[in-house]
VEXDREN-2710 file (C-alpha; in Angstrom, 1 decimal):
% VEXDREN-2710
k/r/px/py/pz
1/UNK/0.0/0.0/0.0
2/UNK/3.0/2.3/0.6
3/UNK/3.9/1.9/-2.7
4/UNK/0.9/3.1/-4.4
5/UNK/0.9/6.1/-1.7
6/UNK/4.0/6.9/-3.2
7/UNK/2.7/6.5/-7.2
8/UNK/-0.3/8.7/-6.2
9/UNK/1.8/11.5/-4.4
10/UNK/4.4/11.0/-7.4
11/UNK/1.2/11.6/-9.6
12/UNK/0.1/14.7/-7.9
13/UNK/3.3/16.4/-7.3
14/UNK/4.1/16.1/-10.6
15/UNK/0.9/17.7/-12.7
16/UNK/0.4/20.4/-14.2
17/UNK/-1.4/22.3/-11.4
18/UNK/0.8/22.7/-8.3
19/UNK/-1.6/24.7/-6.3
20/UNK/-2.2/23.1/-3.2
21/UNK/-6.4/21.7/-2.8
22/UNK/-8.1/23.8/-0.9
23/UNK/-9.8/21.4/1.9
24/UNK/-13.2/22.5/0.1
25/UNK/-12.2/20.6/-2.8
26/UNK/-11.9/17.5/-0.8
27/UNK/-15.0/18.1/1.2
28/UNK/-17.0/18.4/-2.7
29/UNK/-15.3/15.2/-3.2
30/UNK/-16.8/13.9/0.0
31/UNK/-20.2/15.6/-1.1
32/UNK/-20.8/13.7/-4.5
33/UNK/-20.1/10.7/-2.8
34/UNK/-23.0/12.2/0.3
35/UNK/-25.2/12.9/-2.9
36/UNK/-24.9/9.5/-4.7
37/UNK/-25.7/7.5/-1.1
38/UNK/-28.8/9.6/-1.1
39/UNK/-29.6/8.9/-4.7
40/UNK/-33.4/6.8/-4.0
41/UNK/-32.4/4.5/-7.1
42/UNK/-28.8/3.4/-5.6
43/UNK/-28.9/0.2/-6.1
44/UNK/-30.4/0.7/-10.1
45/UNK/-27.3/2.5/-10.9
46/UNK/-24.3/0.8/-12.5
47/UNK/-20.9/1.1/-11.1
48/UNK/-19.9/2.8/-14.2
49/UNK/-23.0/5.2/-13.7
50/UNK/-22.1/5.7/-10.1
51/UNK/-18.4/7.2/-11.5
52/UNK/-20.1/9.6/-13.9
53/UNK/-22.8/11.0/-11.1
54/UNK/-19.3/11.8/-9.1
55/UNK/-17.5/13.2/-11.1
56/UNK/-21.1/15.3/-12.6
57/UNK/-21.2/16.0/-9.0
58/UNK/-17.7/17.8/-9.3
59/UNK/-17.9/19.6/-11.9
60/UNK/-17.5/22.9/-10.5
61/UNK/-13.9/21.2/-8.6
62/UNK/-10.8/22.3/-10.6
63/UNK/-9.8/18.9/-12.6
64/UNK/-6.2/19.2/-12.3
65/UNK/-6.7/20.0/-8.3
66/UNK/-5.4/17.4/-5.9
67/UNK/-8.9/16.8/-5.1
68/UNK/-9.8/15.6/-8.7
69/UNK/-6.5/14.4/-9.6
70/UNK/-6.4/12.4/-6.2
71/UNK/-9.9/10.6/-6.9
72/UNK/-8.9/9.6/-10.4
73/UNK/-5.7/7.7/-9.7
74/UNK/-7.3/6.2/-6.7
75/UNK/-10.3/5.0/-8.2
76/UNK/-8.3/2.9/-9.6
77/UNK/-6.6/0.9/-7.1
78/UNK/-7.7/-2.1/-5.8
79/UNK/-11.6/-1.5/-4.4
80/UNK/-11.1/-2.6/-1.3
81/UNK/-7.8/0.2/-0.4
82/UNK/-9.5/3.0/-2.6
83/UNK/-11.1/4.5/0.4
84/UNK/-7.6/4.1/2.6
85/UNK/-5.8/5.7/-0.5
86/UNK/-7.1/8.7/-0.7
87/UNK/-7.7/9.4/2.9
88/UNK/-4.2/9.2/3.1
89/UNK/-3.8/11.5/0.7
90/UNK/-5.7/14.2/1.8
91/UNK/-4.4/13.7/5.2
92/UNK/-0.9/14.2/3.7
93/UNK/-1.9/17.4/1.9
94/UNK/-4.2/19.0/4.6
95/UNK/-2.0/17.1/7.7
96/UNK/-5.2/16.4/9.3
97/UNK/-7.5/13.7/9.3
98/UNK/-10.3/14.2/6.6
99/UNK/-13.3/11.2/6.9
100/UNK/-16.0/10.6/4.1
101/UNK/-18.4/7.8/5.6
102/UNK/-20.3/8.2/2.5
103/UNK/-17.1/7.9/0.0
104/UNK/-15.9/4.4/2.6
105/UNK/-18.8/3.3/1.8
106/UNK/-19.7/3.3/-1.9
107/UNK/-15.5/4.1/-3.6
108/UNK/-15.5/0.1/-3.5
109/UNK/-18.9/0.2/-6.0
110/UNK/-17.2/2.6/-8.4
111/UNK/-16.1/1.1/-11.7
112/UNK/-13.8/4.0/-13.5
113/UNK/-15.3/5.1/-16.9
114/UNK/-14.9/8.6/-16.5
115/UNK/-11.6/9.5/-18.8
116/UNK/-10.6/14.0/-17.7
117/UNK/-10.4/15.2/-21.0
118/UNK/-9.3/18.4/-19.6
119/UNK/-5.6/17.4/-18.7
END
């Protein structure tokens, strides 16, 4: 798992944007992830469906911030650490300790379909 900490802080320092997420970007993150485990037809939604309503969701997130970037090269990583991963990012960044229940909860649902055009 340390290992793929590493790729996904390589990833980050290394893009295009630099600027530092603010911890409102993470906490929109958290938020589509709040939204989709609201969503009354959940469980009618395929897991590719469930990565579009995020990242819909997002839109209004910068998508070469950390928070954006982060979720993208998490998502994925094996289901079961996705969660783990990017918790540990954020905590890195913000040197705090940033929770989603929501995003705990449904990242190991989320099959990545979604391809940033914007990078």
């Amino acid at each position: 798992m340390k290992k793929i900490l590493f790729v996904i802080s390589s990833v980050l320092m290394s893009s295009c944007s630099m600027d530092i997420a603010t911890s409102s970007d993470f906490d929109r993150v958290c938020q589509a992830f709040e939204a989709l485990s609201e969503y009354s037809d959940l469980n009618a939604i395929s897991a590719g469906d469930r990565d579009l309503f995020i990242f819909d969701q997002t839109q209004d997130v910068d998508v070469n911030s950390n928070a954006i970037t982060g979720w993208v090269v998490t998502r994925s990583a094996v289901v079961e650490e996705r969660y783990d991963l990017y918790k540990s990012l954020v905590d890195s960044i913000e040197g705090g300790n940033w929770s989603c229940l929501a995003m705990k909860e449904l990242a190991p649902s989320i099959e990545a379909v979604y391809i940033n055009e914007g990078s």
